[in-house]
C-alpha positions in Angstrom: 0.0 0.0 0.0 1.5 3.5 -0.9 1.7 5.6 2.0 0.7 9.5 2.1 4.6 10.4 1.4 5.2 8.6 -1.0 2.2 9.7 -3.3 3.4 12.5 -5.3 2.1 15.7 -5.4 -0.4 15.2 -7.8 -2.0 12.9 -6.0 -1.7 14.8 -2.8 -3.8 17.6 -4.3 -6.5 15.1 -6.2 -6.4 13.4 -2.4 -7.1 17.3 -0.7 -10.1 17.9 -3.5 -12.0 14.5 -2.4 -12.5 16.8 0.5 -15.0 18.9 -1.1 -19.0 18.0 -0.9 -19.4 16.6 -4.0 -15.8 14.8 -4.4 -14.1 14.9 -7.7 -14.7 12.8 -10.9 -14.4 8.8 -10.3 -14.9 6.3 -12.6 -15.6 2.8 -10.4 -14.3 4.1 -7.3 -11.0 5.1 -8.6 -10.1 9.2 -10.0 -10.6 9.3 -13.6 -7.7 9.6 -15.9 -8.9 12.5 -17.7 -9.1 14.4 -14.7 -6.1 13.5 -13.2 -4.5 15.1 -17.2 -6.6 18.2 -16.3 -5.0 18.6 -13.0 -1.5 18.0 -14.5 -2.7 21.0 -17.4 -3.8 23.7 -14.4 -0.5 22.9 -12.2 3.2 22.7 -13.5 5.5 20.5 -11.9 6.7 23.4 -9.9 3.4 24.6 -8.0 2.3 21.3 -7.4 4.9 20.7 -5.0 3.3 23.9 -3.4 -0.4 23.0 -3.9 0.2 19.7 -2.3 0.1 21.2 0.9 -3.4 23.3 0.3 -6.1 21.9 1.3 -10.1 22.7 0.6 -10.2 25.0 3.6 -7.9 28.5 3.5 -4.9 28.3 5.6 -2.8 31.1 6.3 0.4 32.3 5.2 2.3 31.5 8.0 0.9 27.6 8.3 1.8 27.2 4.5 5.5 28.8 4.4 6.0 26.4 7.0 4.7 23.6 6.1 6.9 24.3 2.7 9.5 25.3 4.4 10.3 28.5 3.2 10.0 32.0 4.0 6.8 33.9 4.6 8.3 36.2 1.9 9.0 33.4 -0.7 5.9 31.9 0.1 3.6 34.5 -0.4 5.6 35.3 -4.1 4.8 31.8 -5.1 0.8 31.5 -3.8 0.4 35.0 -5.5 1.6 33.9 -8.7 -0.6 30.9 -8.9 -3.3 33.0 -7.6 -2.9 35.3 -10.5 -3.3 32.4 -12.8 -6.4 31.1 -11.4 -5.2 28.0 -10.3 -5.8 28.4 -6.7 -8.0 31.0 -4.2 -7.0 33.5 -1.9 -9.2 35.9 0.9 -7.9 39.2 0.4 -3.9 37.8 0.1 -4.2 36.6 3.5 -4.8 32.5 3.3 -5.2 30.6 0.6 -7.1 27.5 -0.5 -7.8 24.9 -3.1 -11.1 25.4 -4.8 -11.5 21.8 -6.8 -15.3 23.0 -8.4 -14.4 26.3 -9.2 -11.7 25.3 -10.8 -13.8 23.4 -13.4 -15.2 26.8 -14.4 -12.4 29.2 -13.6 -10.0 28.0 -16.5 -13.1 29.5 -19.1 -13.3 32.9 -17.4 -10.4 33.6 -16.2 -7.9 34.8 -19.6 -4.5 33.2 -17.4 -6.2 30.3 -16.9 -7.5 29.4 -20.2 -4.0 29.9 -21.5 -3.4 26.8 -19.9 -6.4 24.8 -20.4 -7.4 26.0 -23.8 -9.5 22.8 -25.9 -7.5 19.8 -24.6 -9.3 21.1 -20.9 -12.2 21.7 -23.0 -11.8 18.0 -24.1 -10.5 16.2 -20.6 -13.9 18.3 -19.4 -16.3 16.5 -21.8 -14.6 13.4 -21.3 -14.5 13.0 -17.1 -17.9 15.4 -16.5 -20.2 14.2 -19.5 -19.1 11.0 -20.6 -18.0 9.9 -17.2 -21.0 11.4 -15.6 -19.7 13.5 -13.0 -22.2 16.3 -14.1 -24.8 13.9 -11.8 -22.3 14.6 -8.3 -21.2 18.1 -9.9 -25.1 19.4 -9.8 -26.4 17.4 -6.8 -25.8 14.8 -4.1 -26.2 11.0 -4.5 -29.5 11.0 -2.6 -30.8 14.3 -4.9 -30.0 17.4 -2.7 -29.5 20.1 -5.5 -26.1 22.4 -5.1 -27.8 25.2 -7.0 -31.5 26.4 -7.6 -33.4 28.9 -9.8 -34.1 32.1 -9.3 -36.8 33.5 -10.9 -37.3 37.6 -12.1 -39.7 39.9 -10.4 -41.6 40.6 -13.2 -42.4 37.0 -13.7 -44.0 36.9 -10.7 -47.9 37.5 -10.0 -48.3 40.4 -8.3 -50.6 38.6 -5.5 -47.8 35.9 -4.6 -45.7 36.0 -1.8 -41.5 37.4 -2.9 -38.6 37.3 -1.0 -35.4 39.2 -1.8 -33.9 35.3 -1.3 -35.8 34.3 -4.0 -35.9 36.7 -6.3 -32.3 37.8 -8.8 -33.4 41.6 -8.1 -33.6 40.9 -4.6 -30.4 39.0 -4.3 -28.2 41.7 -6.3 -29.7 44.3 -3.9 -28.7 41.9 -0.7 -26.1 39.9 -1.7 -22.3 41.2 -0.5 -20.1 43.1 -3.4 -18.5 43.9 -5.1 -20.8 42.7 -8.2 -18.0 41.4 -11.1 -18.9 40.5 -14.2 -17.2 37.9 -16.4 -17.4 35.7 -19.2 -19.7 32.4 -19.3 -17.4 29.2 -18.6 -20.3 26.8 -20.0 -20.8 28.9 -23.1 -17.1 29.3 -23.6 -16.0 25.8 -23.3 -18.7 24.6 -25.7 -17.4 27.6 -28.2 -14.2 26.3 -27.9 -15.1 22.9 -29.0 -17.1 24.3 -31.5 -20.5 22.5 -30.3 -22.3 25.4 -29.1 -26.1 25.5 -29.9 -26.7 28.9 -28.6 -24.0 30.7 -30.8 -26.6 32.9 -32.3 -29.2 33.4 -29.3 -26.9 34.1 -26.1 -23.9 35.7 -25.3 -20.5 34.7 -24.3 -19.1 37.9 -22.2 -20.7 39.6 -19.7 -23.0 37.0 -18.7 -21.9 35.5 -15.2 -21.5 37.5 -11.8 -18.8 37.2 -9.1 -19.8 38.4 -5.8 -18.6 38.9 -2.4 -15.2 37.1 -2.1 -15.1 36.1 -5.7 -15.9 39.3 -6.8 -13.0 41.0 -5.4 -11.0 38.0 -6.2 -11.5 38.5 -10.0 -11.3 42.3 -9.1 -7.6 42.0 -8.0 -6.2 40.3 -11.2 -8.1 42.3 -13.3 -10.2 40.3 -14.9 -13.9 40.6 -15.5 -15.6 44.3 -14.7 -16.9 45.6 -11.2 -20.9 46.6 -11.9 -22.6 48.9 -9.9 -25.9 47.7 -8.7 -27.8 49.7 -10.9 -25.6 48.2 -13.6 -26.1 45.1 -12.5 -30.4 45.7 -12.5 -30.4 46.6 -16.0 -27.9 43.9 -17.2 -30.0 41.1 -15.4 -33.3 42.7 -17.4 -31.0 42.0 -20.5 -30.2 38.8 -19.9 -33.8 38.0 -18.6 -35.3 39.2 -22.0 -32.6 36.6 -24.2 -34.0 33.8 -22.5 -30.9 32.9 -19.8 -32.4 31.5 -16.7 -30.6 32.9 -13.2 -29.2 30.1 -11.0 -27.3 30.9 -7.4 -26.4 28.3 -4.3 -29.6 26.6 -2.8 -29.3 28.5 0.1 -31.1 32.1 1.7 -27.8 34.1 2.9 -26.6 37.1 0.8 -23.2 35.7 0.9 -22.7 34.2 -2.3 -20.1 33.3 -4.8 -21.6 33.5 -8.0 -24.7 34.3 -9.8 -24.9 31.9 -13.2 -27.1 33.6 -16.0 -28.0 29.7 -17.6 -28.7 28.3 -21.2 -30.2 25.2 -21.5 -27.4 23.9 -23.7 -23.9 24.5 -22.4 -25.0 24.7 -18.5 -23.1 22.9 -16.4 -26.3 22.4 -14.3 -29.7 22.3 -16.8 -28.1 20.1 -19.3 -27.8 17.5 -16.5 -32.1 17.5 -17.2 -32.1 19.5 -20.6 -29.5 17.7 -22.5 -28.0 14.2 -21.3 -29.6 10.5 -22.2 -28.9 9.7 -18.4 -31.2 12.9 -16.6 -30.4 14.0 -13.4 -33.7 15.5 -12.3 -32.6 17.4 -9.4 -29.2 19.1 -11.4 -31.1 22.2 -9.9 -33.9 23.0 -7.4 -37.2 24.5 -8.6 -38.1 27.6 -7.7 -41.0 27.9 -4.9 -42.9 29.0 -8.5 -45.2 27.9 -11.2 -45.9 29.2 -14.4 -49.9 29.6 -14.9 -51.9 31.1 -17.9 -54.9 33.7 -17.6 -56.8 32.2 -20.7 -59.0 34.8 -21.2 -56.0 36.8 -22.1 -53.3 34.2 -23.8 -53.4 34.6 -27.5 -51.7 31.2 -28.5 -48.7 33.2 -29.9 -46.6 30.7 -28.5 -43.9 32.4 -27.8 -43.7 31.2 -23.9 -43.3 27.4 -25.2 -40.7 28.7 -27.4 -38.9 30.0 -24.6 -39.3 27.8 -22.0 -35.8 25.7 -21.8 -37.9 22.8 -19.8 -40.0 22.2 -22.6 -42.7 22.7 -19.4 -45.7 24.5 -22.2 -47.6 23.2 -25.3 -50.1 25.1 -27.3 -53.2 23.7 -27.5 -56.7 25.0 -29.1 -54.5 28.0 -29.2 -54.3 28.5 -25.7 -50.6 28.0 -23.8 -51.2 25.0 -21.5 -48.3 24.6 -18.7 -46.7 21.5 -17.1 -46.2 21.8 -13.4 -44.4 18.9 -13.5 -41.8 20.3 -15.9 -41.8 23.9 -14.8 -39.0 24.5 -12.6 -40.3 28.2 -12.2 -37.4 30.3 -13.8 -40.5 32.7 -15.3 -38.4 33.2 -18.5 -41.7 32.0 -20.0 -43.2 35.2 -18.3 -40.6 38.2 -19.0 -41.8 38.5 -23.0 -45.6 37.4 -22.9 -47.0 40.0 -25.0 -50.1 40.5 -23.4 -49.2 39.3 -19.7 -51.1 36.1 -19.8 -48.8 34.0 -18.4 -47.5 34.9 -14.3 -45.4 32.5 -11.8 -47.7 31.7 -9.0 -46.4 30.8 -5.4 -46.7 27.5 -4.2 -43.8 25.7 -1.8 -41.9 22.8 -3.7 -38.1 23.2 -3.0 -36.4 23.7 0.6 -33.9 26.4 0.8 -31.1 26.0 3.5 -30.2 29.0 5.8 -26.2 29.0 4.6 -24.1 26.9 2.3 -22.6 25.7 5.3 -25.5 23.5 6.1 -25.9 23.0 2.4 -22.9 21.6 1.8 -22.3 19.2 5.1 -25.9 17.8 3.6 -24.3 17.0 0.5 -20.8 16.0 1.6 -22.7 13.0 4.3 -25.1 12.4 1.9 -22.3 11.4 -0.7 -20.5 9.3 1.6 -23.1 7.1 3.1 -22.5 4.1 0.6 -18.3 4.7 1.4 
C-alpha cells in the first residue's frame, strides 16, 4: 500500500479535493484519468509541489511557508503567482485554499487560466464530467439534494404571490455582498471552444456570469472581469432575462454568495444534467417555490412562452398556452416577453432552501459518503 509520502504531489492535491461535498470525478471508485490530465494541465510540476500542501479550507500564510519550508516572503511570491493564474483562491492575500469546483469553471473565465487549459481542458472536461458522468455529483448529491436552484425575475412573478429578496435575482443583487463582477460564461465558452455550441446565435458569451462577495473582489484584484454597480447590475439582469438565460445561485437564503450563473439550456453545467443528457439527473437544480400559470381569457396562443421555455414545461393547445407543473422549474423566463401578460409564476412551496451553504454543503458532503 503507498503511504501518504510517497504519493506524489499530484496525487496529494486530487487526495485534498476528495474533500470537497461533491468529491471529484471517479470512474468505479478510482479518480478518472482524464481528470487527473486536467489537474497535470492547471499545475506545473513546480506549483504542485506547493499546492500539495493546500487543502479545501484556507490556511494562512504563515501555516503554509512552514509547512513548505520557506520564507513567509518566498511563500507568499509563489501563492500569489498561482493565484494570479487562477489555479488556486486567496481571501484578500491573507490565506489561501484549493477550490476543486471552481476550478472546473475558472479556466473559461479567467484569460490566465484558459492559456493553460485552452480545448485539450475543454476536451479532458467532456470526457471526465459528460461522458464519465460526474455532471450527476457536480449538480447534486447521491440521494438528490440540488447544489444550485433557480431564481426566478420579479416581473415573472404574479403580483398577488408572496417574494422574498432570497428568492428573487433583483432581490439577491440588492442583498447579496459586493462587489458585483462581471465575467465571461465558462459553460458557453468551453462549448465555443469545442465548437458545439447550440446557442452561438441566441446568447452571449461575455458579460453574462456574476462574481460576488469574495469572488468578486478576487476576479477584481487580477483584473479580470468588470466591477458593476448595482444599478448596472439591474439593467444587465433585465438584459439577460429578455434573451432567454435562466438565473441560477447556491440553494441556500444568505446574501453571501459566490456567483450568480445567467443559464442556457445547452452549455450549462447544471440544466443540461435535465435539458440535454440520455442519463437525466432531475434534481441538477432545485425548482423555484414557482409555477408558471396562464390567464386564458388573455393568452393569445402566440406561443412564444413554449418557445422560450428551456424545460419544454408549455404546449399550445386550441391555441391556448397550457403549462406542465411537473416540468416547470419556475425560472419565469416564459413570463418576461408574454406579449399581453397572460402567463404569471404563482407561489406554491416545492423546493427547501437551506439558511447557509454551510449547512448545504455538510448535507451534500454526508449524503455522498453514506454508501463509502
Amino acid at each position: 500500500m503507498i503511504t501518504e509520502k510517497e504519493l506524489n504531489p499530484y496525487d496529494k492535491i486530487l487526495n485534498n479535493m476528495r474533500e470537497y461535498p461533491n468529491d471529484i470525478p471517479l470512474v468505479d471508485g478510482e479518480i478518472s484519468e482524464a481528470f487527473r490530465e486536467f489537474i497535470k494541465l492547471l499545475f506545473t510540476p513546480n506549483e504542485a509541489e506547493v499546492a500539495q500542501y493546500l487543502t479545501n479550507k484556507p490556511q494562512s500564510l504563515n501555516r503554509i511557508a512552514r509547512k513548505i519550508g520557506k520564507t513567509k516572503e518566498e511563500t507568499k511570491r509563489i501563492l500569489e503567482d498561482m493565484t494570479e493564474n487562477g489555479i488556486i483562491q486567496d481571501i484578500g492575500g491573507f490565506s489561501y485554499f484549493l477550490a476543486m469546483a471552481h476550478l472546473l469553471n475558472m479556466g473559461f473565465k479567467n484569460s490566465q487560466t484558459f492559456k493553460r487549459l485552452g480545448k485539450k481542458g475543454a476536451e479532458l472536461y467532456q470526457q471526465f464530467f459528460i461522458k464519465e458522468k460526474f455532471y450527476k455529483r457536480y449538480e447534486s448529491s447521491d440521494e438528490g439534494t440540488p447544489l444550485t436552484r433557480i431564481v426566478p425575475i420579479n416581473t415573472a412573478i404574479d403580483h398577488k404571490s408572496a417574494i422574498s429578496n432570497a428568492e428573487e435575482i433583483h432581490g439577491i443583487i440588492d442583498t447579496c455582498i459586493g462587489p458585483i463582477v462581471i465575467t465571461d460564461c465558462p459553460c458557453r465558452n468551453r462549448t465555443e471552444t469545442l465548437g458545439i455550441r447550440e446557442c452561438k446565435d441566441k446568447f452571449p458569451i461575455s458579460e453574462s456570469c456574476f462574481q460576488v462577495g469574495l469572488f468578486g473582489q478576487y476576479f477584481l484584484r487580477r483584473g479580470e472581469g468588470r466591477e458593476l454597480s448595482r444599478g448596472e447590475a439591474h439593467e444587465l439582469i433585465n438584459k439577460l432575462a429578455k434573451k432567454g438565460l435562466v438565473f441560477t445561485v447556491a440553494n441556500s437564503k444568505s446574501p453571501v454568495h459566490q456567483v450568480i450563473c445567467s443559464c442556457c439550456a445547452c452549455c450549462c453545467a447544471m440544466l443540461r444534467g435535465l435539458t440535454r443528457f440520455e442519463d437525466k439527473n432531475e434534481n441538477c437544480v432545485a425548482k423555484s417555490n414557482y409555477v408558471s400559470k396562464v390567464n386564458f381569457d388573455l393568452c393569445e396562443g402566440c406561443a412564444l412562452c413554449a418557445e422560450r421555455c428551456p424545460f419544454k414545461a408549455i404546449k399550445i393547445t386550441d391555441e391556448k398556452a397550457i403549462v406542465d407543473p411537473k416540468k416547470c422549474y419556475g425560472c419565469g423566463i416564459c413570463a418576461v416577453t408574454c406579449p399581453v401578460e397572460a402567463i404569471k409564476l404563482n407561489r406554491i412551496e416545492q423546493s427547501y432552501i437551506y439558511s447557509d451553504t454551510a449547512k448545504l454543503f455538510e448535507k451534500i458532503y454526508q449524503e455522498n459518503r453514506r454508501k463509502e
